[in-house]
C-alpha positions as CSV (number, residue, x, y, z in Angstrom):
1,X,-19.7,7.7,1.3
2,X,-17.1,5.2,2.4
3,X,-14.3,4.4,0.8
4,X,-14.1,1.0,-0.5
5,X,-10.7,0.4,0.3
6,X,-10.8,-3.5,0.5
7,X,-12.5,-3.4,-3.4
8,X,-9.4,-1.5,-4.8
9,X,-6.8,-3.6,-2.5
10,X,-7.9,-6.3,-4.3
11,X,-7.4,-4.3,-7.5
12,X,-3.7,-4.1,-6.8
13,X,-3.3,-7.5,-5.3
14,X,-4.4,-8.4,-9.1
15,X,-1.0,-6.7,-10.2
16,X,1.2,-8.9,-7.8
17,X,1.4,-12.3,-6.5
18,X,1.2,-16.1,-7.0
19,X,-1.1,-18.9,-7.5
20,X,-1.0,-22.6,-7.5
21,X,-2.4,-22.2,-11.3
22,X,0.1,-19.9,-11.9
23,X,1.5,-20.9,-16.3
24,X,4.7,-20.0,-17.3
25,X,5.2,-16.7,-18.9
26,X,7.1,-15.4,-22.3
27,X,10.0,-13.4,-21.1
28,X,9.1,-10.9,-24.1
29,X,8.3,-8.6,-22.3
30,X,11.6,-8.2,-20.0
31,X,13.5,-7.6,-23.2
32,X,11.9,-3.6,-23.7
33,X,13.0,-2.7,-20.3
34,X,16.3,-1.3,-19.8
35,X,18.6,-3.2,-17.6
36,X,19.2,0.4,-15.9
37,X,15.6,1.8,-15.9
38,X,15.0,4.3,-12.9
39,X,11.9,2.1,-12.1
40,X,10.0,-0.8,-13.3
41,X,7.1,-3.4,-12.3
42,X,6.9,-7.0,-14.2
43,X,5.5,-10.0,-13.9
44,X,6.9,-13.3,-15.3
45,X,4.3,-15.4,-14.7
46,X,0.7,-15.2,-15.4
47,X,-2.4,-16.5,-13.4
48,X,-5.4,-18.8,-14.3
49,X,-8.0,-16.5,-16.0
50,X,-10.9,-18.5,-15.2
51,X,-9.7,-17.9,-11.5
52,X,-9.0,-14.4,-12.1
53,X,-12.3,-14.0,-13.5
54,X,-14.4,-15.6,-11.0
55,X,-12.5,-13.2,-8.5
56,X,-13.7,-10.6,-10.0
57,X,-17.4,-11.5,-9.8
58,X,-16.7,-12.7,-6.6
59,X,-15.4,-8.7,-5.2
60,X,-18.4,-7.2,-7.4
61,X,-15.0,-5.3,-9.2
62,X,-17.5,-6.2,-12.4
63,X,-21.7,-5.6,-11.9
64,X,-23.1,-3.1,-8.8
65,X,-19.6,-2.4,-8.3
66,X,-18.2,-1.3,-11.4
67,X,-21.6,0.7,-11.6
68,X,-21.0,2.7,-8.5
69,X,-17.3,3.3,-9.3
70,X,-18.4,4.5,-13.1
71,X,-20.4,7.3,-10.6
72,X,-18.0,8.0,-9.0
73,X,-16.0,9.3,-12.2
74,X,-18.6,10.7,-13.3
75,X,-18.8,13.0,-10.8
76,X,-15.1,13.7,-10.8
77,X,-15.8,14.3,-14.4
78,X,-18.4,17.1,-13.6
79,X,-16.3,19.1,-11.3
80,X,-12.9,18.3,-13.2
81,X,-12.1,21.9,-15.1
82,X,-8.8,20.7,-17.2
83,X,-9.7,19.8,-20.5
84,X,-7.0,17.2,-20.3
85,X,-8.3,15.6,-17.2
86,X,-11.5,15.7,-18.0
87,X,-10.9,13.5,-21.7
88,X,-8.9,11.2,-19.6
89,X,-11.5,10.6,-17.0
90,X,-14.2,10.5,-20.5
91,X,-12.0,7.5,-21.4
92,X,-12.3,5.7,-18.0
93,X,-15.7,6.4,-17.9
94,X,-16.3,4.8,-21.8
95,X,-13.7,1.5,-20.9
96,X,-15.7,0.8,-17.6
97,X,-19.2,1.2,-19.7
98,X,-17.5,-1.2,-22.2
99,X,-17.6,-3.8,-19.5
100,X,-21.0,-3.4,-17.9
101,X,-22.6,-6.3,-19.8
102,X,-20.2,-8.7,-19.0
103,X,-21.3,-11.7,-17.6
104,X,-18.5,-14.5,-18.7
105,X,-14.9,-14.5,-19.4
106,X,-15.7,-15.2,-23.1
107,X,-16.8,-11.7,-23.4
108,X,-13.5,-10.6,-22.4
109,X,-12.1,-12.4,-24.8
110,X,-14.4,-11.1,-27.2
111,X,-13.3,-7.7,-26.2
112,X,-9.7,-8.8,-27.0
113,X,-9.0,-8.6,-23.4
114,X,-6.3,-11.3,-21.6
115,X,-7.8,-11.0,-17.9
116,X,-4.6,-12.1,-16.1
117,X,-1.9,-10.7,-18.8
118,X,2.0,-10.2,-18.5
119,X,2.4,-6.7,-17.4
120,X,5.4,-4.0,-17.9
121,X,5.6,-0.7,-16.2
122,X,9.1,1.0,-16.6
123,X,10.9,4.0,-17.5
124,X,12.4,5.1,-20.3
125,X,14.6,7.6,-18.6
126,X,12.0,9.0,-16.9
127,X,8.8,8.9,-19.5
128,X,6.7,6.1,-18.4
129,X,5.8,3.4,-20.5
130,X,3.1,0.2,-20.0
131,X,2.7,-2.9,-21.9
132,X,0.1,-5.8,-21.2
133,X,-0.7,-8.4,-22.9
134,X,-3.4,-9.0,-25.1
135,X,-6.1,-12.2,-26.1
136,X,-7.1,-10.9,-29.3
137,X,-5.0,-7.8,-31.3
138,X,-8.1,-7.4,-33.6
139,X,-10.7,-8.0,-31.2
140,X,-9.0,-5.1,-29.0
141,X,-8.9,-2.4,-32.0
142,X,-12.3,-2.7,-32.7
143,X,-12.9,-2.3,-28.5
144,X,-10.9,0.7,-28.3
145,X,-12.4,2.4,-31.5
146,X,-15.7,1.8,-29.5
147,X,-14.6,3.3,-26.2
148,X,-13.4,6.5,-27.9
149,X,-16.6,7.3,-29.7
150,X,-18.4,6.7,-26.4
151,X,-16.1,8.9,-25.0
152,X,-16.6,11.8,-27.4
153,X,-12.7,11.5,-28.2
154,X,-11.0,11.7,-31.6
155,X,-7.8,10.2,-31.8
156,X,-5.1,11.2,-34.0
157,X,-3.4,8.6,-35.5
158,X,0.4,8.1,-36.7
159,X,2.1,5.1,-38.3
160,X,6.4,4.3,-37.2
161,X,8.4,1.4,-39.0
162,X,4.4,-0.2,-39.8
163,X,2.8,0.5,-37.2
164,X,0.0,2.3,-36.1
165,X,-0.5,4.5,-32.9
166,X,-3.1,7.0,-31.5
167,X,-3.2,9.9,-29.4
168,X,-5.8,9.8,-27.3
169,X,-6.1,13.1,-25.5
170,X,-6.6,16.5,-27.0
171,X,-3.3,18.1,-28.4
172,X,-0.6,19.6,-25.7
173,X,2.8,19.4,-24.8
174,X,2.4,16.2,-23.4
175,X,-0.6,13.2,-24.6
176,X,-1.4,10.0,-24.0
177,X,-0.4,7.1,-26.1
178,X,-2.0,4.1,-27.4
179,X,-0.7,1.1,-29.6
180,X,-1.1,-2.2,-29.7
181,X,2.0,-4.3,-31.0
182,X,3.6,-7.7,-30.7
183,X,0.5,-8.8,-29.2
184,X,0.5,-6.2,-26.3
185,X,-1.4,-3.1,-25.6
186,X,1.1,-0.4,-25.5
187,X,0.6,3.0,-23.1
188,X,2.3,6.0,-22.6
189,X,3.0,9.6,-21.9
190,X,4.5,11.6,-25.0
191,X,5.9,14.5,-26.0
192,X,3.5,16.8,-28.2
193,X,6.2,16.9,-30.7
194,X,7.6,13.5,-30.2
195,X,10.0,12.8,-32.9
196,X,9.8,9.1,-35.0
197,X,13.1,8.0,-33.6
198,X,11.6,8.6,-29.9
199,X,8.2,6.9,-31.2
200,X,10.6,3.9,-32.2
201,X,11.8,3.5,-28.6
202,X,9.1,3.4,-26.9
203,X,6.9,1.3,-29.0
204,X,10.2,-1.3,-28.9
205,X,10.9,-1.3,-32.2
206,X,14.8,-0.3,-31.1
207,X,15.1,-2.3,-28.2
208,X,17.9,-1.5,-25.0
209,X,21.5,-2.4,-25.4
210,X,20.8,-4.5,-22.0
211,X,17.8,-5.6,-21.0
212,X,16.5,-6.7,-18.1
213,X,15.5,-10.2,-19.7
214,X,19.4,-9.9,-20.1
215,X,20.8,-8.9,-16.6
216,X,18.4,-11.6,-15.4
217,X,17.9,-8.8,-12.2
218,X,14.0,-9.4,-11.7
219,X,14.7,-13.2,-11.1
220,X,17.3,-12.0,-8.4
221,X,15.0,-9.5,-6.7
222,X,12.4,-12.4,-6.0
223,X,14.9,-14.7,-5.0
224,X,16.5,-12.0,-2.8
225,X,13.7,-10.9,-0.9
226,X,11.4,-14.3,-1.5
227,X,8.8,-12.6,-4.1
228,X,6.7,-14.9,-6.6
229,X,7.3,-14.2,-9.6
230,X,4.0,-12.4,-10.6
231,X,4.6,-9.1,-10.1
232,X,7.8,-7.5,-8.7
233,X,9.6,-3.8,-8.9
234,X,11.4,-1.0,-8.2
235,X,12.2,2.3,-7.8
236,X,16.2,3.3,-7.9
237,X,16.5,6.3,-6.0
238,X,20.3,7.5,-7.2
239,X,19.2,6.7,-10.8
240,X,15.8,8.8,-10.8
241,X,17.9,11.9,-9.5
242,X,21.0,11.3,-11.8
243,X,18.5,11.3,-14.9
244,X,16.8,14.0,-13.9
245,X,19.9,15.5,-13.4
246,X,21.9,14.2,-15.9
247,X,19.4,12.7,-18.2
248,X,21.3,9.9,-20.5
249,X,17.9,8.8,-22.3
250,X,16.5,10.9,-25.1
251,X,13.1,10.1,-23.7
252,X,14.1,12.2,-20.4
253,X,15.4,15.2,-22.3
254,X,12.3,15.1,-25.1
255,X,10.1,14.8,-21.4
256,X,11.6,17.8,-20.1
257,X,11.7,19.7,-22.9
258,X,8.0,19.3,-23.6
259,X,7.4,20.1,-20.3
260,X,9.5,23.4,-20.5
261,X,12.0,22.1,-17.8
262,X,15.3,22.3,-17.5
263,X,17.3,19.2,-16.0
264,X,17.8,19.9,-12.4
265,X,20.9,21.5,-11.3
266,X,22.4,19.2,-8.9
267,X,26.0,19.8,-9.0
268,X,26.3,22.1,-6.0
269,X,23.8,19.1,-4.1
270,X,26.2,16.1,-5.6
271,X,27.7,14.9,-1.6
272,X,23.8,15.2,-0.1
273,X,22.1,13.4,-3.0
274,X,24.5,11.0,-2.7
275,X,24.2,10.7,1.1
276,X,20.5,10.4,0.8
277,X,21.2,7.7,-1.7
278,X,23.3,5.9,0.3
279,X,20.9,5.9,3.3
280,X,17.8,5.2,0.8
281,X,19.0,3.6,-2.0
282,X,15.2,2.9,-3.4
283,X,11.6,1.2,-2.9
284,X,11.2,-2.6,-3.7
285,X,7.9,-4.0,-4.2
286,X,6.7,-7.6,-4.4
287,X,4.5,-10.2,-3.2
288,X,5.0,-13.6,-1.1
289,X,1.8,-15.1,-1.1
290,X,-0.7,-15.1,-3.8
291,X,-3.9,-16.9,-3.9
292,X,-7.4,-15.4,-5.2
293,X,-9.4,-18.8,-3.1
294,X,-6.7,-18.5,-0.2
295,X,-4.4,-15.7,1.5
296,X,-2.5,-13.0,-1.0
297,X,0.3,-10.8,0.6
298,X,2.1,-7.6,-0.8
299,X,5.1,-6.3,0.0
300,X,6.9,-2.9,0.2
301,X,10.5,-2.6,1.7
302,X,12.0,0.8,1.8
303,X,15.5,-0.2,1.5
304,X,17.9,1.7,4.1
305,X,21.8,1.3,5.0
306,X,23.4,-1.3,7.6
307,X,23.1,1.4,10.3
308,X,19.6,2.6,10.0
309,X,18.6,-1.3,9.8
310,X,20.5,-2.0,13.0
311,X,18.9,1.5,14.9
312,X,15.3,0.2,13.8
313,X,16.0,-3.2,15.1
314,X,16.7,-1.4,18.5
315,X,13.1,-0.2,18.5
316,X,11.7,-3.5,18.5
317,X,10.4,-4.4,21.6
318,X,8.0,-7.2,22.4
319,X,4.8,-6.6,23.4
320,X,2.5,-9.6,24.8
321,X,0.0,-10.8,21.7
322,X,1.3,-8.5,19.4
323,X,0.8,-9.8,16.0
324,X,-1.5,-12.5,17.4
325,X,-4.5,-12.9,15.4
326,X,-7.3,-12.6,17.7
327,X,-10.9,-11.2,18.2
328,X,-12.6,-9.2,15.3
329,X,-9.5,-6.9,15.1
330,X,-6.6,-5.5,16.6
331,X,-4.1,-2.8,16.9
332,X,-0.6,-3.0,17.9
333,X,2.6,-1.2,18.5
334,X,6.1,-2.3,19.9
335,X,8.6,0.6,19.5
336,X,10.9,1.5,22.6
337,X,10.4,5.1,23.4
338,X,13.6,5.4,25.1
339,X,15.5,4.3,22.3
340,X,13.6,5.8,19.6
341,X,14.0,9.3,21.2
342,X,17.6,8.4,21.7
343,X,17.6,8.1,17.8
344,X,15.8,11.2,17.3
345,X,18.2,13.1,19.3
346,X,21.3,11.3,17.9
347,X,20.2,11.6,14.0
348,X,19.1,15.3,14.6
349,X,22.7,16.0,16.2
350,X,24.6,14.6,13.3
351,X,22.0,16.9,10.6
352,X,23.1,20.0,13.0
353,X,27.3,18.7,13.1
354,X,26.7,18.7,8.8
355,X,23.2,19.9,7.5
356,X,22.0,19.6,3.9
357,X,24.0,22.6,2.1
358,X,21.5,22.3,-1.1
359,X,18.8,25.0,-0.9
360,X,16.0,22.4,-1.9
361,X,16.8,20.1,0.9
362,X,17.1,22.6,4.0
363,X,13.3,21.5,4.7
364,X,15.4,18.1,5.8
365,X,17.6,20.4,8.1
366,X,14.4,22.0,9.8
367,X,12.8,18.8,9.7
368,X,15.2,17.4,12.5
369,X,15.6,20.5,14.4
370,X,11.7,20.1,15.0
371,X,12.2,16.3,15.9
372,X,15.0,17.1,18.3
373,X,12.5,19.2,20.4
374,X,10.4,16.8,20.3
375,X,12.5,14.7,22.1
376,X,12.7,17.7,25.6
377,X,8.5,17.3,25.3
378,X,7.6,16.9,29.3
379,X,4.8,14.3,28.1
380,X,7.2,12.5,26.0
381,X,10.0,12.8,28.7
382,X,7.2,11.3,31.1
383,X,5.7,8.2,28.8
384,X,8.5,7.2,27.1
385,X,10.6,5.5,30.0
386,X,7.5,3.7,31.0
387,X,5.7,3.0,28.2
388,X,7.1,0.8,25.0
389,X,4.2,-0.9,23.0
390,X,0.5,-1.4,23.4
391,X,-1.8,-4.1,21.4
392,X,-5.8,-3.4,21.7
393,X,-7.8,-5.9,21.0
394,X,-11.7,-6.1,20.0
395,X,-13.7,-8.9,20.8
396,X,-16.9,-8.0,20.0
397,X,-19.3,-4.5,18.8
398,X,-22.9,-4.3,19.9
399,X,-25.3,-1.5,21.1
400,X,-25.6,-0.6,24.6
401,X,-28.9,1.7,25.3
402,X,-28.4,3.1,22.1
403,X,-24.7,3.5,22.0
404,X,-22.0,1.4,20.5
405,X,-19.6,-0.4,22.8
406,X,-16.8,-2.9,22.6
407,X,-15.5,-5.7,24.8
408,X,-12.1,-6.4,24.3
409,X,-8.1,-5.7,25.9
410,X,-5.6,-3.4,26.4
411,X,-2.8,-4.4,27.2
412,X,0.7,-1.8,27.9
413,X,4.1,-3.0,27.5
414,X,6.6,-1.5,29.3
415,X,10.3,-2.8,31.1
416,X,8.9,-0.6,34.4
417,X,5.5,-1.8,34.6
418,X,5.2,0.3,38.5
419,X,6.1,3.5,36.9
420,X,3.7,2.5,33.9
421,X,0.8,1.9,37.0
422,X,1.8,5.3,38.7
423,X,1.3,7.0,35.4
424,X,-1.7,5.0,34.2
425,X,-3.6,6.2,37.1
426,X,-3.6,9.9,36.6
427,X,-6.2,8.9,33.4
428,X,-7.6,5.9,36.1
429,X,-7.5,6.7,39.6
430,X,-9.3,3.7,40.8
431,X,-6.5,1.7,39.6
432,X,-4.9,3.6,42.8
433,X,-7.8,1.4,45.4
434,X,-6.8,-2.2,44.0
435,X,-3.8,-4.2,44.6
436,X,-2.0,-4.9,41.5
437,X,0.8,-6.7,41.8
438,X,3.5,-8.1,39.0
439,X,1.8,-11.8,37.6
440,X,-0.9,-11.5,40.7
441,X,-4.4,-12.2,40.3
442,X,-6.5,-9.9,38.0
443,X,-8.4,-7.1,39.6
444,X,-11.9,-5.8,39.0
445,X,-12.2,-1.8,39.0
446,X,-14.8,0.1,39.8
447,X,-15.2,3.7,38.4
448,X,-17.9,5.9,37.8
449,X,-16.2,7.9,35.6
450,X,-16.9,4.8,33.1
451,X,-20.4,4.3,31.0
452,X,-22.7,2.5,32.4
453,X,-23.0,0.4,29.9
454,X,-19.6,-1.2,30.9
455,X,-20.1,-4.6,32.2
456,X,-16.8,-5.0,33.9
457,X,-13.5,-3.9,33.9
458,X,-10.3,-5.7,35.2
459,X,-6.8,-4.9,35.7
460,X,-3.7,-7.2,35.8
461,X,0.0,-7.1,35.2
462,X,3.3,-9.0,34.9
463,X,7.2,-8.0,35.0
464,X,6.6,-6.5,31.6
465,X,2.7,-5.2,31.1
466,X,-0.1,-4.0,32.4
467,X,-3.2,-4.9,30.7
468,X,-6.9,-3.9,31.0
469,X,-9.8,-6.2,29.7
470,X,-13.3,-4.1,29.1
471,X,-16.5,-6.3,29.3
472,X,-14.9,-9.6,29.3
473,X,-16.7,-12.4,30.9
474,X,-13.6,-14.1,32.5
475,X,-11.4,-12.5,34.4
476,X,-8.5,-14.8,33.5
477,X,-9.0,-13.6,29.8
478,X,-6.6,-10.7,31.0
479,X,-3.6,-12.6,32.5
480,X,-4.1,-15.1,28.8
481,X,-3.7,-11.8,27.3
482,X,-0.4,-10.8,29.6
483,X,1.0,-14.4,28.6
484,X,0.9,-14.4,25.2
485,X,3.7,-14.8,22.8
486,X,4.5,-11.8,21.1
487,X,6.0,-11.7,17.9
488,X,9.4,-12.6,16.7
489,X,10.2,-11.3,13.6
490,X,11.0,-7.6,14.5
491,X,7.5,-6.4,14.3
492,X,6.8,-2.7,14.6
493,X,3.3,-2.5,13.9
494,X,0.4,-4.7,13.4
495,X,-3.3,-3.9,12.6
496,X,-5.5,-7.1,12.2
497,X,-9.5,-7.4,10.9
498,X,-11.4,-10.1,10.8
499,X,-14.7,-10.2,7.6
500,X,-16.8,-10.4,10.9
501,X,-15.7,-6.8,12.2
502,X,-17.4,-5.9,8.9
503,X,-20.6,-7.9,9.4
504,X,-20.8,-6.2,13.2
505,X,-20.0,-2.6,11.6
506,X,-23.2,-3.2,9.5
507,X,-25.2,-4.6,12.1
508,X,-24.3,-1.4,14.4
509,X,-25.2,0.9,11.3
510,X,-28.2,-1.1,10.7
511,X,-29.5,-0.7,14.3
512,X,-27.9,2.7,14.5
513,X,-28.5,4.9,11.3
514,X,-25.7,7.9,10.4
515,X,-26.0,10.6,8.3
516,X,-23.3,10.0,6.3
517,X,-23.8,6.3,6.2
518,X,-26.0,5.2,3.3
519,X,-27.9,1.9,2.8
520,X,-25.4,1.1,-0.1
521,X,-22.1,1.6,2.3
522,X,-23.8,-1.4,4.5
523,X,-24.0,-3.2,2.0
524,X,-20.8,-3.3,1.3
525,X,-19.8,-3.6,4.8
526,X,-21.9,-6.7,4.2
527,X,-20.0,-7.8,1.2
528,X,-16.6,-7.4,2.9
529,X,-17.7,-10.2,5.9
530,X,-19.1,-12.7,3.5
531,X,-15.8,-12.3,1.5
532,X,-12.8,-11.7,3.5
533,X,-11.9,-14.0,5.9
534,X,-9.4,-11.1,7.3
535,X,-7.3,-8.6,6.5
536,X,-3.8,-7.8,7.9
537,X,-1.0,-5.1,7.5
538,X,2.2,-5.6,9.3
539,X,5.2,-3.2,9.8
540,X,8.4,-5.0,10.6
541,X,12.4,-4.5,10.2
542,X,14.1,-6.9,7.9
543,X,17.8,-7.3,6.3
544,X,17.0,-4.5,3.8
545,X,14.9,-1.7,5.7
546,X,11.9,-1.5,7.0
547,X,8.9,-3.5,5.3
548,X,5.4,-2.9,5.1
549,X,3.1,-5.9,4.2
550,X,-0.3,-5.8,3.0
551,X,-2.2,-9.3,3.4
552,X,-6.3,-10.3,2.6
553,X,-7.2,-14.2,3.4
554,X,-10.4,-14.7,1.4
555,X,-13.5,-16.6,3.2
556,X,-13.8,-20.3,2.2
């Protein structure tokens, strides 16, 4: 089967992001998370449920879809041997049956479920804990009582400072938590042997000295990196390590403890932790666009130091169309291979002047020796001063005497497009019997090492590419392709599909039948090009590291 990867993107786009129905928020929840927590994900601001709710019939999350992922667990369920694993997967299983009759948002509600709540995820310490909130506290007991019959569990309940709690799965040293207080739904790992004073801290009955509603540091990080404020987080490298190092929360020592573990001994790896640190201080996540009728974007930065920001920026190189969105997809890369094995060779010198002297980080230390001789590779020594980004581009998909084929362009970037040529045609000697010359007219080869089925193909280049258009009925379509603007915001790597390469992967399927291809994956494949209008992921270097962006633009 095929993964559905678009259903589940859509999933976490749910999570994250902003809408022009977007309501205000209580700031409630920001008060249980610890000004200092290791890592947390929050939203301030809720969406329209209605809108969320259409959405979801709209994806088939609810329906056909929900059925086929319910199969999915079970089968994970069948071959799942841990008893713990399997009563969690059980609970999955009973929650998505819960919802197979739903047909209107009022039966959420009903359910006691908010579809578009204010979510927590943070750390005490370490121990994680998740809050959302809730429609109906009542409504939602008597749904969660339901699911755990249906799902064969029996939860054993406590009571701290009034109230109540469950344990979900079977007894061990560490269980799942469920509570519902202050109108939220409360979730979490636990010790076996939790203690009430723990149990008090994580149900928020003791709240933090500081909070974050207090430091007021979510409402920076969105204005900082231009987030909405529907879904924004973090992960703190140097304060993960130091608490599980060091751990200051008694949620981190009751953790380890339950666990078994000791807190990792770190002293003797203090100056490389804290070099790492310094280089990576952490992961930011956020979104900059969020609308379930229009265009939703998620972001990820991994957050680096000055100097690893400005040697990424020296990568960049442009690349003619790259980040263009054009055709039914497209690939592209702009990354000077001169410079990045230059990096290569200069990072892996400094790890052998002063290599990693804590025994759990040698790997590191081994790590860059292997990427140093990368760098004396002949094929590598050969491409890289010739070659520095390519962009492919598909214009169309169809069958070709029983074979798939594309039309589409290739087009190489390089700052010596000759030696690119001379190099080019030991994979195409013809290109050897035309006349290419930099911004001359393009050039038709012919090769009989291509398929038949190959209508045409035509060469071209300027002062800076050499480009290659398969199929395409005008030849002019190749120089357009050596003229366009490429991007100019430090873009590494850009992968572009429209919902139409969808609708052409099912029509090839159709036509073409493959084993491992079932009637209900085309469907899907269907599904995807009547509701996407396209999807986009885009690598690029900003101010704080190097960002990865994950973009759906949903079909009118």
């Amino acid at each position: 089967m095929m993964k559905k990867v678009p259903l589940f993107t859509s999933l976490a786009l749910l999570v994250g992001g902003a809408s022009l129905d977007a309501q205000a928020a209580e700031t409630d929840m920001l008060s249980y998370i610890p000004a200092n927590a290791p890592y947390f994900m929050a939203t301030r601001e809720t969406l329209d449920q209605q809108e969320v709710f259409e959405f979801y019939q709209r994806t088939m999350l609810l329906g056909d879809g929900l059925e086929r992922d319910l199969e999915m667990l079970r089968e994970q369920r069948r071959n799942e041997p841990n008893e713990q694993a399997q009563a969690f997967l059980s609970l999955m299983i009973a929650l998505g049956e819960e919802f197979e009759d739903v047909d209107t948002l009022a039966d959420f509600h009903a359910r006691g479920i908010n579809v578009s709540p204010n979510v927590a995820l943070y750390g005490l310490g370490i121990l994680p804990v998740m809050r959302f909130e809730l429609e109906d506290e009542a409504a939602f007991r008597d749904t969660f009582e339901r699911v755990v019959e249906r799902a064969g569990l029996e939860p054993r309940t406590g009571r701290v400072e009034g109230t109540d709690y469950w344990r979900i799965t079977p007894e061990d040293d560490v269980e799942l938590m469920l509570a519902i207080v202050d109108g939220q739904a409360l979730v979490s790992l636990i010790p076996g042997d939790a203690s009430d004073e723990l149990l008090t801290q994580i149900l928020g009955k003791r709240l933090p000295d500081e909070s974050m509603e207090d430091s007021g540091e979510l409402a920076e990080i969105e204005r900082r990196y231009g987030f909405t404020p529907l879904g924004t987080g973090q992960i703190r490298t140097a304060r993960v390590l130091s608490e599980l190092g060091s751990p200051s929360h008694p949620a981190t020592r009751a953790l380890l403890d339950a666990l078994g573990e000791e807190p990792l001994d770190l002293s003797a790896c203090q100056a490389d932790i804290d070099r790492l640190t310094g280089r990576f201080p952490g992961l930011t996540v956020g979104s900059r666009a969020y609308d379930l009728r229009g265009r939703s974007e998620v972001n990820m930065i991994v957050q680096t130091d000055d100097e690893i920001v400005r040697d990424l920026r020296r990568l960049v190189t442009p690349v003619p169309g790259l980040g263009q969105r054009e055709g039914l997809a497209s690939f592209g890369l702009g990354l000077d291979l001169p410079v990045l094995l230059e990096l290569a060779d200069t990072y892996a010198r400094q790890i052998r002047e002063a290599p990693f002297s804590c025994d759990d980080l040698q790997e590191l230390n081994t790590l860059w020796d292997e990427t140093s001789a990368l760098t004396s590779d002949p094929m590598a020594m050969m491409i890289a001063p010739a070659l520095s980004g390519l962009r492919a581009r598909i214009d169309r998909l169809y069958l070709a005497k029983g074979d798939p084929m594309a039309t589409g362009l290739l087009t190489l970037a390089s700052s010596n497009p000759l030696t690119l040529l001379e190099n080019a045609v030991a994979f195409l000697p013809e290109l050897n019997e035309v006349a290419l010359t930099p911004n001359g007219e393009p050039q038709r080869i012919k090769s009989r090492h291509l398929p038949p089925q190959v209508s045409s193909l035509y060469a071209a280049m300027s002062e800076s590419a050499l480009a290659l258009g398969v199929g395409l009925d005008d030849p002019a379509e190749v120089t357009r392709g050596l003229q366009s603007p490429a991007a100019d915001d430090d873009l590494l790597l850009n992968i572009f599909a429209t919902g139409d390469l969808y609708t052409a992967l099912a029509d090839l399927l159709t036509k073409s039948p493959q084993e491992n291809v079932s009637e209900d994956d085309i469907e899907w494949l269907n599904h995807y090009g009547e509701i996407y209008d396209s999807l986009e992921v885009r690598v690029s270097v900003g101010d704080a590291g190097l960002e990865t962006s994950f973009a759906i633009e949903m079909a009118d």
